[in-house]
N, C-alpha and C positions, 0 to 999 in steps of 0.2 A: 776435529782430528783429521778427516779425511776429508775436506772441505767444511768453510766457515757454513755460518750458521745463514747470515745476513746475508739477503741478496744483493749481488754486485750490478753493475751495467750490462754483463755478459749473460748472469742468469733470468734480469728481469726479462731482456728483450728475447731470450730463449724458451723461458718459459711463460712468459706473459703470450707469444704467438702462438704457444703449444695452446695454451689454455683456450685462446680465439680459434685453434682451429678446431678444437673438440667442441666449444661449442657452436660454432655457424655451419658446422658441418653433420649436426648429429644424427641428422634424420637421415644421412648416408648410412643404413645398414644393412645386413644379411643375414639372415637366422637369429636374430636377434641381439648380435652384437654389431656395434657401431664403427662401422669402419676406421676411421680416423683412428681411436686407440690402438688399433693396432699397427699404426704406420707413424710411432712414434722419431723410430729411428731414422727411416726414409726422411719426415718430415723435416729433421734437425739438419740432415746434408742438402735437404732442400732450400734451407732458409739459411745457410751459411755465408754464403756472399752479402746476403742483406745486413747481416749483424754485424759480420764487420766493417760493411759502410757507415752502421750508425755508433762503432762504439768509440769515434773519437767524439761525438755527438752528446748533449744529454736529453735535448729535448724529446725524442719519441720514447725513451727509454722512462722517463719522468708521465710521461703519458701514459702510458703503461703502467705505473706503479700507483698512480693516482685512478685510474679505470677500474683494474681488477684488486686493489688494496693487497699488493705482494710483497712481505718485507721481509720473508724467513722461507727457509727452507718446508717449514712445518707448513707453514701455507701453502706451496708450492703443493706438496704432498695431498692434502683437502683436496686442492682445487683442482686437482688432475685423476683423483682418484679412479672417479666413476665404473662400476662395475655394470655386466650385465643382470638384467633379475635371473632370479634360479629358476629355470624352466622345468627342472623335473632333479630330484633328490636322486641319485646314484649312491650318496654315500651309505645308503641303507642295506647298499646290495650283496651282501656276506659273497657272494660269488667272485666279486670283486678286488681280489686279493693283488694283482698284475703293478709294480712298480714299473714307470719306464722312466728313462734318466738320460742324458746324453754319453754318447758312448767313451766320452773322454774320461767317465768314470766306471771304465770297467775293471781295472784293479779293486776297486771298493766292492762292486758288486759281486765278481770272482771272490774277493775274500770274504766277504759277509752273507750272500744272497744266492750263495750256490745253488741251495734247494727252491729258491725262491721262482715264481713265474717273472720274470724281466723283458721289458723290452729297450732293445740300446736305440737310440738316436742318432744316426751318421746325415749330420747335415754338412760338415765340413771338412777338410786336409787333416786338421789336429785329431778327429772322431777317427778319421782313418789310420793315422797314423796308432793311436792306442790300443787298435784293434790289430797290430800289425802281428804275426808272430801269436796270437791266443788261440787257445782251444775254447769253444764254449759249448758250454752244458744244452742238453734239450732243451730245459727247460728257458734257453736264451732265445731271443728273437732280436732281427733288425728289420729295422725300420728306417728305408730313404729317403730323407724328408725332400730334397729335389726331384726323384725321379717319382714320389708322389705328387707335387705342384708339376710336375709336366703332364702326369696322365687325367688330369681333371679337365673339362670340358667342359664350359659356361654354355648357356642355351643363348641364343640372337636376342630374344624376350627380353631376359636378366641384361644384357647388356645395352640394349637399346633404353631399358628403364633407369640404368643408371648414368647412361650419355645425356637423360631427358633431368634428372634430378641436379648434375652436379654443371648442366648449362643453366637453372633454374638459381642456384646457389650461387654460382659466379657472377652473376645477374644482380641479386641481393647483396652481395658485398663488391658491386663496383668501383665503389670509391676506397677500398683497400691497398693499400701499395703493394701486397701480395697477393692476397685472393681472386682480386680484380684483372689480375692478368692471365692473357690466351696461356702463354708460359707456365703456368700455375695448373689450370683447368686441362690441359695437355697431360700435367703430370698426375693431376690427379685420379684422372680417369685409367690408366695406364697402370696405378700403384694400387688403386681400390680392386682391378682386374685376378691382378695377383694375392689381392687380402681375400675376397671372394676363394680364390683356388686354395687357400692356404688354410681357410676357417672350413672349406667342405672336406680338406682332405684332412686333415688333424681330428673333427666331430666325427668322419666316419669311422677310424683309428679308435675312437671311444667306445662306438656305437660297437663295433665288430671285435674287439675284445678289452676280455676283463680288468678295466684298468680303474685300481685303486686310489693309487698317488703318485701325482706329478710331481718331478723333479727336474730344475734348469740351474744353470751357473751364472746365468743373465737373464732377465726378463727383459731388456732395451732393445733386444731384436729378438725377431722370428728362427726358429719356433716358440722361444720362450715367452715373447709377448701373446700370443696368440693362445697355448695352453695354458698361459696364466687366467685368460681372460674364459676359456673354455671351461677350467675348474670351477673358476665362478658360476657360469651359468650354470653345470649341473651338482653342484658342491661338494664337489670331490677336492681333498688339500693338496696344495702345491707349495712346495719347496723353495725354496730360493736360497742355494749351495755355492754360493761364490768360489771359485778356486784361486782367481788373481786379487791383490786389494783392487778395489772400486772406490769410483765416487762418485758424487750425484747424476752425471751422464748417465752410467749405466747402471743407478737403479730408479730415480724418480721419472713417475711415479710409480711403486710397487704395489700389487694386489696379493702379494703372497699370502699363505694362512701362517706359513712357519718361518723364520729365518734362523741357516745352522750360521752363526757366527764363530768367527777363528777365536775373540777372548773380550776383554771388560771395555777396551778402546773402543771395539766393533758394536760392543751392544750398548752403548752409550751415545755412541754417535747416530745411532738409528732411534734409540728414543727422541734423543732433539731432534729428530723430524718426524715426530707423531707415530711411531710404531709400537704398539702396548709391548712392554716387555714379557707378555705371559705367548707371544710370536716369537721372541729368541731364544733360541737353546744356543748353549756357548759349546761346541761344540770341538773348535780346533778346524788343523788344514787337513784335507786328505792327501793331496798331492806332497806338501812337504814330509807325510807321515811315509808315503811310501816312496818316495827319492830317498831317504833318511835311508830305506832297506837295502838300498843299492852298495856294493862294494865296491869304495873307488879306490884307484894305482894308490901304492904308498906316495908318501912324500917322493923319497928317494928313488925313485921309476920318474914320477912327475918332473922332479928336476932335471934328471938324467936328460930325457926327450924334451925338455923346451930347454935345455942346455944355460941352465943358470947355477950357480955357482953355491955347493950346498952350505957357504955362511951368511948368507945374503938374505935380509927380509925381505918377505914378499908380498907388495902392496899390488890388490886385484881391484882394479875398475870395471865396474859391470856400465855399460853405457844403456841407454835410452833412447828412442826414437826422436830428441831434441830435433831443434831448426842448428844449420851446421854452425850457428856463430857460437851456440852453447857447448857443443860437442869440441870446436877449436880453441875455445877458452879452454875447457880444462885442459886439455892436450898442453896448452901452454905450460899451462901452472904445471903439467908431469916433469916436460920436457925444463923448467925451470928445478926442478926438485931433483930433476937423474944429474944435471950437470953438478957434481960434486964428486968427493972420494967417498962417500958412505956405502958399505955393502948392501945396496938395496936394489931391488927390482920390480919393475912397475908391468905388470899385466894386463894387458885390454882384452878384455871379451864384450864382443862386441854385443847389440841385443837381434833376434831373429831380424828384428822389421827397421835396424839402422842401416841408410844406404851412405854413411858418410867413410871416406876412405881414408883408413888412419896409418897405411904403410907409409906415407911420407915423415911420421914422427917416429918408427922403429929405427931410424939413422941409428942411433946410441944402443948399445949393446943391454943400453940396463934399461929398454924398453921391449918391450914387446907383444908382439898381436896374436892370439889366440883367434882361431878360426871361427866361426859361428854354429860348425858343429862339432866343435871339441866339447866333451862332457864340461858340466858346470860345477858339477859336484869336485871331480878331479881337481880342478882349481879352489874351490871354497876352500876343500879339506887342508891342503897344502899352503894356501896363504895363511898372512900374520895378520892384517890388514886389509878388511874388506871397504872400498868405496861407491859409493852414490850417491843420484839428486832425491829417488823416492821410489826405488824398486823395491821387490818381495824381496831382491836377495841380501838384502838390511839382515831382515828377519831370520833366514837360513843361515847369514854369515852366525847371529848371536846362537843359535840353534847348535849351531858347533863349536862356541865359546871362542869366535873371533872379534877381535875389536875394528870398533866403526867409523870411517872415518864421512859426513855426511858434509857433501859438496854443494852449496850453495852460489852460485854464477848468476849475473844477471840471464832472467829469462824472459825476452818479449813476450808477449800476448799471444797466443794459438789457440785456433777455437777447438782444437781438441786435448791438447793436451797440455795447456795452462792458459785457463783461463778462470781459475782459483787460487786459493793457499794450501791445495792436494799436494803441491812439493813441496811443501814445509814439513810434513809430518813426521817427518823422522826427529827434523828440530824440534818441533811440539813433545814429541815422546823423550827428548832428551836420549838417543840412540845411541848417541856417540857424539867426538870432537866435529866441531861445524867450520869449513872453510871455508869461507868468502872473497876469498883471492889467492894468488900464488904466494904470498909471501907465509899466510897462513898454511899452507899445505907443507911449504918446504920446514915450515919451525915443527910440525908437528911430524911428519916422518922422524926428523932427526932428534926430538924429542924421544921419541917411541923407539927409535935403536939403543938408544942411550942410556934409557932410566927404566930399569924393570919395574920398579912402584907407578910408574904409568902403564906400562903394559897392564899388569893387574887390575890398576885402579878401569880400564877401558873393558878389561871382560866383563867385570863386575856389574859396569856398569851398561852394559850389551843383555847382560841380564837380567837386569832390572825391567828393562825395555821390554824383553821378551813377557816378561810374567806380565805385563798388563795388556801384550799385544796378542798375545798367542795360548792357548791353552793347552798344556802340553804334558799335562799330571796324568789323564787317563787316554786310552787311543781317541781318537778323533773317528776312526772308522767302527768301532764299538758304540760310541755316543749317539751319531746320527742316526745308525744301525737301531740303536736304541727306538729310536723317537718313531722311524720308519715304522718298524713292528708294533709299537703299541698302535697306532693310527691302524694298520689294517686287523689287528686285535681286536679294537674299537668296535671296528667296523664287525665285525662280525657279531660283536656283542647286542650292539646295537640291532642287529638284521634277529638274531634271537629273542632280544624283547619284543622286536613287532610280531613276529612268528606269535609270541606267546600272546600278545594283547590280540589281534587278530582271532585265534585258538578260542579265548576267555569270551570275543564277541559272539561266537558262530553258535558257543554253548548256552551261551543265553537266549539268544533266539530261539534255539532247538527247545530249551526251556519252557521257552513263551506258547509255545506250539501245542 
């Protein structure tokens, strides 16, 4: 669904190297977690130039698949697992009540968790921005996760022991095409430095207050690889709260105890890669639940201000951080689709992180560019016609009962972001009509102006879509909410029976006496 099952050329060599380096490296650790898991993500931009020297290649790639026997995702999963032991049970600790979350979910927390002990997470621009404009309760806390990695301070000792370990390792896998190199050993001591500051200042965050359950939106970077791996060791639950669709980049491999999935796609595609379903709670989005609250311009304001013409359909393209020859293909097929007499209008909203410049195709009047920070919602609501290659905004177009139009262009290889069948999904879900060239785009606008039994037939079918992608029948922020509180319920329950088995031992001895 969100990537195939079978590993490709791209994942063997991705994660066949992950797998090598977790293990020739394991005895690199700190407190008893092993350095290397948590520098999964580093790793991956580490090893990026390698892979695609080999992937017009098969032979290392085949090497690789016959060494560590990798043919699934599910494998993939096993073989990267690795957790630390539990060094001491916190989950017992009825005291223990504190959720902390990244602060990009403080609308959820605000609504659900008022009275609750919280701590927010501002590790990045986005945590910041959520937080812009809130009031938070006492009982809120922030927590900076950079300006804590700045103030930690390794001892000469610790660092000397691990310049001596990881010259010791490079040593042993000389004859590696990566590990064997000064290039390698440079970075690794340098990215272990910062895993160090990162695992002491996160465990002492635990240590110094009461924190029940972890919650992240990504485990594939820090902080969330790290508190994933920190719950482990003292076995307190961690979360794993997606807010964007993902795919196996950002989540293999996963240690979480729970996953909130959006709906049956989500939990489905996580069991074929070995996650017991009694870990997923189907949960819904939060973010789409609370954009949904937001009141956007009417139509007719919307029009008014981008000055289109109020009998005119309106087809919205949400673009993607594509390579520019995917981005100029469509453009094509727009600009092949506006040249006619049909009352239509083609809208580009562009996405935050596309730097491709698309004022050269607004020539035609029945084109046009939407800024990057004009609301998104203002545009959904107002258009007829939502288009993409495999964004979220699929999902929010059906959500407001718009039809789909799902663009499929050829798309070269990218090691981040197609280097699977992740842009098909929409096709897989049967979303909407699928255009594979301009000639297809321009039959199906003027199809769609034409004939109201396709209009229809396309919500209907937008809907379909939705019920298998998204859970949308009860709040999304009540469900997780749900699962949140039983777990520190639990926990207190649990801190009561030992109370009382403890009680029932002291009296027997007094007994004995």
């Amino acid at each position: 669904m969100y990537g195939e099952e079978k590993l490709n050329t791209h994942h063997l060599l991705r994660y066949g190297l992950t797998k090598e380096f977790f293990e020739q490296f394991h005895t690199l650790r700190h407190k008893g977690i092993e350095i290397p898991l948590t520098l999964i993500r580093p790793f991956h931009v580490h090893i990026k130039s390698f892979i695609n020297r080999q992937m017009p290649k098969t032979k290392y790639a085949n090497k690789i698949k016959v060494n560590h026997k990798l043919n699934t995702m599910r494998d993939v999963q096993s073989a990267l697992l690795r957790k630390p032991k539990i060094e001491r049970n916190l989950s017992k600790v009825s005291r223990r009540t504190t959720t902390i979350m990244p602060a990009k979910l403080i609308d959820f927390a605000l609504d659900k968790m008022k009275k609750q002990s919280v701590i927010l997470v501002v590790s990045d621009r986005h945590d910041r921005a959520a937080l812009k404009g809130k009031r938070l309760p006492r009982n809120f806390k922030l927590f900076d996760y950079k300006k804590a990695i700045k103030t930690q301070r390794i001892a000469p000792k610790t660092t000397r022991k691990l310049n001596r370990i990881i010259r010791k390792l490079a040593v042993k896998n000389g004859a590696h095409p990566i590990f064997g190199t000064r290039k390698f050993s440079k970075w690794l001591y340098s990215q272990s430095v910062k895993s160090i500051k990162t695992i002491n200042a996160l465990e002492q965050l635990i240590h110094k207050k009461p924190i029940g359950v972890l919650i992240d939106h990504v485990e594939i970077v820090n902080p969330g690889t790290t508190f994933a791996l920190l719950a482990n060791k003292f076995n307190l639950p961690f979360i794993n709260f997606p807010q964007l669709l993902i795919a196996d980049r950002s989540l293999m491999p996963t240690r979480a105890s729970y996953h909130f999935v959006w709906g049956e796609n989500y939990k489905e595609w996580l069991v074929r890669r070995g996650i017991h379903p009694r870990k997923i709670k189907i949960t819904g989005n939060l973010r789409f639940q609370y954009a949904k609250q937001e009141v956007p311009s009417t139509k007719e304001k919307f029009l008014a201000s981008s000055n289109i013409p109020a009998d005119h359909t309106i087809v919205l393209y949400t673009t993607q951080p594509f390579e520019a020859s995917v981005s100029n293909e469509i453009m094509r097929w727009i600009s092949n689709a506006s040249n006619n007499s049909l009352p239509v209008t083609f809208l580009i909203k562009p996405h935050p992180s596309d730097t491709i410049d698309y004022t050269k195709y607004t020539i035609s009047p029945q084109v046009k560019l939407l800024s990057k920070d004009a609301g998104l919602y203002d545009a959904l609501h107002s258009a007829d016609i939502v288009m993409t290659i495999s964004s979220n905004t699929a999902i929010e177009a059906a959500m407001l009962n718009k039809a789909i139009i799902v663009l499929q262009p050829p798309i070269p290889y990218n090691y981040e972001h197609h280097n699977n069948d992740f842009n098909q999904h929409l096709v897989n879900a049967s979303a909407g009509l699928v255009a594979r060239n301009s000639k297809h785009l321009s039959s199906y606008v003027s199809k769609f102006i034409r004939s109201e039994a396709l209009r229809s037939l396309l919500v209907k079918q937008a809907k379909q879509f939705l019920s298998n992608t998204l859970q949308t029948s009860i709040s999304p922020a009540d469900e997780a909410y749900k699962v949140i509180r039983s777990l520190i319920l639990q926990k207190r329950t649990l801190s009561r029976a030992a109370r009382l088995k403890l009680a029932r031992k002291r009296k027997l001895r007094r007994g004995r006496k």
